[in-house]
N, C-alpha and C positions, 0 to 999 in steps of 0.2 A: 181489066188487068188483074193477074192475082198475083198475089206477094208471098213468098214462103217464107217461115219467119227461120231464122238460123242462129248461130249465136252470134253471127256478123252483125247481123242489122238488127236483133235486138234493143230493144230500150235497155240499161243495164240497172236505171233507177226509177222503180217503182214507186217508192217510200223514201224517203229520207232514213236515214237511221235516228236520227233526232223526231221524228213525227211516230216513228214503228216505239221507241221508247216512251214517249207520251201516252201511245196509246195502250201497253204492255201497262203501264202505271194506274191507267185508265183501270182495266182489269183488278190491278194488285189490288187499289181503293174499294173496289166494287168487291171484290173478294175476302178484306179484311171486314166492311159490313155486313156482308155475308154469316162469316163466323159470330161476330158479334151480335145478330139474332138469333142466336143458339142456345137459349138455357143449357145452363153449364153441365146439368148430368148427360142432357140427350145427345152434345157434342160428343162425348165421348163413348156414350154406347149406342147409341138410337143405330139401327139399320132397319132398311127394307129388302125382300127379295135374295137377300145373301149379299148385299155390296157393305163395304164395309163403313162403320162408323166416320163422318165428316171426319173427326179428329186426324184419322188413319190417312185420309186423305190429302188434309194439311199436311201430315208432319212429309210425306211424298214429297208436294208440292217443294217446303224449307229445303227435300234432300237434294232437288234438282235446278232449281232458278239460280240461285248465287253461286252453289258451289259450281256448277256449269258454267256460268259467265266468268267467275274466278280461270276457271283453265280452259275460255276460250282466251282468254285475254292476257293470261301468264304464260300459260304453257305447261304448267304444274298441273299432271292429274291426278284428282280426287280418289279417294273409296267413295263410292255412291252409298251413302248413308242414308236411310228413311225411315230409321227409326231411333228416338230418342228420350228419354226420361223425361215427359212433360209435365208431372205430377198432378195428373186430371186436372188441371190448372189452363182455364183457357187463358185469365188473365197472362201465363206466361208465353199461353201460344201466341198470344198476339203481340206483344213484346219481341219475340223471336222474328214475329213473322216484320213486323217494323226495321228489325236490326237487316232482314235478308233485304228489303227493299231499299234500304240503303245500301247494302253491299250491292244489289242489281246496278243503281246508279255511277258507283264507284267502277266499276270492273265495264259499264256500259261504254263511258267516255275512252277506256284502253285496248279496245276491240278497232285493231288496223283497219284503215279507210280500205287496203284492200284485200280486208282478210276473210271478207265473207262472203265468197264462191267460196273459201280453201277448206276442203276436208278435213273433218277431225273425228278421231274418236272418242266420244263423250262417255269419261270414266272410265276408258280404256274399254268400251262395248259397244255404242253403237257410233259406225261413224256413216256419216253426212256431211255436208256442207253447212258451214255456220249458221247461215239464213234459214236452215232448215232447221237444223238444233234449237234456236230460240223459236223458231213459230209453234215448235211442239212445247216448247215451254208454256206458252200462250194456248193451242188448244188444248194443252192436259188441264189447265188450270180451267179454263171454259165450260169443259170436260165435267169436271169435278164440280165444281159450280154447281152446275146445272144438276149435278145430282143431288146436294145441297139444300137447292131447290125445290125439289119433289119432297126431299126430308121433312123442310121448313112447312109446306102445303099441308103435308100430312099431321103433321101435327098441329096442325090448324094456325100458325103465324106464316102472315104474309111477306115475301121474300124482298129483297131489295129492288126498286125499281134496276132492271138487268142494264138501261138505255142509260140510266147514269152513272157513266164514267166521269 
């Protein structure tokens, strides 16, 4: 017998939204170690190949998780901002990045049980479905990571174990 899947008889719950935020936190953790194995000058200018310096890539990250979850969850849209006065200061980037992963928590818990099929456009540009908007949250930051990662190698310090979240 074959079964064609539809949106009738789909499963509608993959994840919990409670286990999908664990595991996003999961990430955030592994992400802010990340940073924090980055002697402080090559954070902010080290590149390979033409991508741009970690730093550049964090302050992205800060411009889109919280402020995005803010206006999936208020309805108030953001200016997509991704660039800010960090004052070659990782210690502030990371402080910043602490204060967005508490706003993720805050604005997670007020995202409607059934608001995530519902379309939005994030920052007033790209719209999708909620469920989609945060998974790219999730892989830009992965994303980013991982090129981090190649940074971290090349300059000879070994990267965070990736497996622990």
């Amino acid at each position: 017998m074959e079964t064609t899947m539809t949106a009738e008889n789909r499963t509608k719950t993959f994840i919990s939204p409670e286990d999908l935020l664990n595991n996003y936190l999961g990430h955030r953790g592994l992400t802010r170690r990340t940073i924090e194995a980055f002697p402080e000058e090559q954070f902010f200018s080290y590149s390979i190949g033409g991508m741009r310096p970690f730093a550049e890539m964090v302050m992205e990250l800060l411009g889109i998780a919280a402020p995005g979850l803010k206006q999936i969850a208020t309805g108030e849209t953001p200016e997509f901002k991704e660039h800010f006065d960090h004052q070659n200061s990782k210690e502030l980037i990371l402080k910043l990045w602490d204060e967005s992963t508490e706003e993720i928590k805050k604005y997670w818990s007020q995202i409607p049980a059934n608001g995530w099929d519902q379309p939005i456009s994030l920052f007033g540009q790209w719209e999708f479905p909620v469920y989609s908007q945060i998974c790219y949250f999730l892989d830009n930051e992965i994303h980013h990571r991982g090129q981090a990662y190649v940074y971290l190698r090349s300059l000879g310090i070994e990267p965070p174990a990736f497996y622990e979240r």
